[in-house]
C-alpha positions as CSV (number, residue, x, y, z in Angstrom):
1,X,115.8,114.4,103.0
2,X,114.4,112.2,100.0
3,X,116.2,111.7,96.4
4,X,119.0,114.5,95.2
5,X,118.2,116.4,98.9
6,X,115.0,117.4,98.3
7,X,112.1,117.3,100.7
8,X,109.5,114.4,100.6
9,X,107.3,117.1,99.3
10,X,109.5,118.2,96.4
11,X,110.2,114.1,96.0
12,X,106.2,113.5,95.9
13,X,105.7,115.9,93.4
14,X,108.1,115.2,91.0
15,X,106.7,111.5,91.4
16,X,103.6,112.2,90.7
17,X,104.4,114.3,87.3
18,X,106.4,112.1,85.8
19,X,103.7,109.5,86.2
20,X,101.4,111.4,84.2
21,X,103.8,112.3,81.5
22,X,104.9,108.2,81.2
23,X,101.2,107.9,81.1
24,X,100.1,110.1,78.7
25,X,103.5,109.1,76.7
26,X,102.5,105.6,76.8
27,X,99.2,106.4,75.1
28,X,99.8,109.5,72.4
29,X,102.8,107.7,71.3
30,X,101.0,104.4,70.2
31,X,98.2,106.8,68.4
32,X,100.2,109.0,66.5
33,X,102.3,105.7,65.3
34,X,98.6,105.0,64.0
35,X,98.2,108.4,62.1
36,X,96.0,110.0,65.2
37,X,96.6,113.8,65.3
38,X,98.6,115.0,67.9
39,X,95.5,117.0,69.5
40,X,93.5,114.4,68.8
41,X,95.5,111.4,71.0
42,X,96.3,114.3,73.8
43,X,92.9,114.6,74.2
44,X,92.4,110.5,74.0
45,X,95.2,110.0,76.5
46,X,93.6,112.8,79.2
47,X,90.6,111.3,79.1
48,X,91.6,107.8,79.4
49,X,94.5,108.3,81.9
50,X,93.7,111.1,84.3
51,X,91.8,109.3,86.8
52,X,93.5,106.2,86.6
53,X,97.1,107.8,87.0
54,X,95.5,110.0,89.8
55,X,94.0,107.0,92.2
56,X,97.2,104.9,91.6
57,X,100.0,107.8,92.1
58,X,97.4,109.1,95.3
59,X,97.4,105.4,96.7
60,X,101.0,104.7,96.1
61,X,102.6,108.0,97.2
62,X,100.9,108.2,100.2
63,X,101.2,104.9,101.5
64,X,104.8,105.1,100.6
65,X,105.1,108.2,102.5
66,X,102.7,106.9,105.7
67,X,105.2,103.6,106.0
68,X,108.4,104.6,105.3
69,X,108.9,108.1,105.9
70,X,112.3,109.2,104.7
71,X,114.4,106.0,104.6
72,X,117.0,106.0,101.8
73,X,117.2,103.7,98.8
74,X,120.0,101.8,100.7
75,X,117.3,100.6,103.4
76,X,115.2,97.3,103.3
77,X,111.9,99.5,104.2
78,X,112.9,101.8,101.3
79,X,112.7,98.9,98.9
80,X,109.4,97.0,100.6
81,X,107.5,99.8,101.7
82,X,107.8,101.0,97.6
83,X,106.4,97.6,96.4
84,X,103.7,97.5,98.9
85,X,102.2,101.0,97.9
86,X,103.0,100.4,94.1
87,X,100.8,97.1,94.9
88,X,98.4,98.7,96.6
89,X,98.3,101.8,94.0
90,X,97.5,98.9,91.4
91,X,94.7,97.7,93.6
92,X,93.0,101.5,94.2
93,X,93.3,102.0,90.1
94,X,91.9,98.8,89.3
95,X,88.6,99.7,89.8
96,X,88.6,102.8,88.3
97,X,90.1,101.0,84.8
98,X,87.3,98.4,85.2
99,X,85.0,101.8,85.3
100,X,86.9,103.2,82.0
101,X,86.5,100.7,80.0
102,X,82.7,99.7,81.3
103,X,81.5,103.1,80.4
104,X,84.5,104.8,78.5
105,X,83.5,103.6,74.6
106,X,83.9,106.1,71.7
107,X,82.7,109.5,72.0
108,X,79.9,110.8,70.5
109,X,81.9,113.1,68.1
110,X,83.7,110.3,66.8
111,X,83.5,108.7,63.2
112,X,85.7,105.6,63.4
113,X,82.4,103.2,63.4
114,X,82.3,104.1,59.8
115,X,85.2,103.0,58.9
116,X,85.0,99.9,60.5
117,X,82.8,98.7,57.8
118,X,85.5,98.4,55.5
119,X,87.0,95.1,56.7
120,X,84.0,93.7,57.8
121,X,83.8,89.7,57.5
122,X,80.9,87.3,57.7
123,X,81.1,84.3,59.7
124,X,78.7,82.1,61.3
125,X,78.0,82.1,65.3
126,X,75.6,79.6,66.5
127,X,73.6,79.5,63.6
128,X,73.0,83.1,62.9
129,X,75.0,85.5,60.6
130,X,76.7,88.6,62.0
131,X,79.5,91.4,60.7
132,X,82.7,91.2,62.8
133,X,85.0,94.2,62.0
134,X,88.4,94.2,64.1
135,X,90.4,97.3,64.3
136,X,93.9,96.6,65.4
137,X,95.2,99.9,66.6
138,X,92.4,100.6,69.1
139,X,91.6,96.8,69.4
140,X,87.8,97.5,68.9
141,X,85.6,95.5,67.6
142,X,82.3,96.2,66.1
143,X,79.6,94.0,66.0
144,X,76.4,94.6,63.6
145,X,73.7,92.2,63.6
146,X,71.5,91.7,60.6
């Protein structure tokens, strides 16, 4: 039997929801703080979470589950068998993240390049003259050539 009696089943499952709410927390919150609808940064957060959370809590559960079975927290193979699949969860995700943010960009339905122009500044790279507008909340930056 796994934490509070439960089955590693029950334990699993519980695990693997409360990654996704911290993970979805982790991102609406910051977006509302920056005036993002509530719909809006629950749709964001899906989107940009979902298949990350999945591959990580997937490679971290179940090699936590194929190594140490049902020790208790009180055993060395609890504690090192729970940072080799968290490290190895890191390691499955980190491809998928490289994938997200290679071919995530805005959506199509989104306006936000607009308003990017309205802090644009003009500085000089190599030569040739180009706007540079820097959006702190979604750290994005735009770059128009002229």
């Amino acid at each position: 039997m796994g934490l509070l009696a439960l089955s590693n089943l029950y334990v699993a499952l519980i695990t693997f929801t409360l990654a996704y709410v911290a993970g979805y927390a982790m991102t609406v919150g910051p977006l509302m703080q920056e005036g993002v609808a509530l719909k809006e940064a629950l749709v964001d957060a899906f989107y940009s979470e979902t298949a990350s959370i999945t591959v990580m809590e997937i490679g971290a559960i179940g090699t936590d589950l194929w190594l140490a079975g049902e020790p208790t927290m009180g055993e060395v193979l609890f504690w090192t068998s729970l940072v080799f699949s968290l490290s190895l969860g890191l390691l499955a995700a980190y491809p998928v993240n490289v994938l997200l943010v290679k071919f995530g960009g805005e959506r199509e339905d989104d306006e936000s390049r607009d308003d990017c122009l309205t802090s644009v500044k003009r500085i000089e790279i190599n030569s040739e003259h180009r706007d540079i507008c820097v959006r702190i909340p979604l750290e994005s930056v735009c770059i128009e050539r002229e």
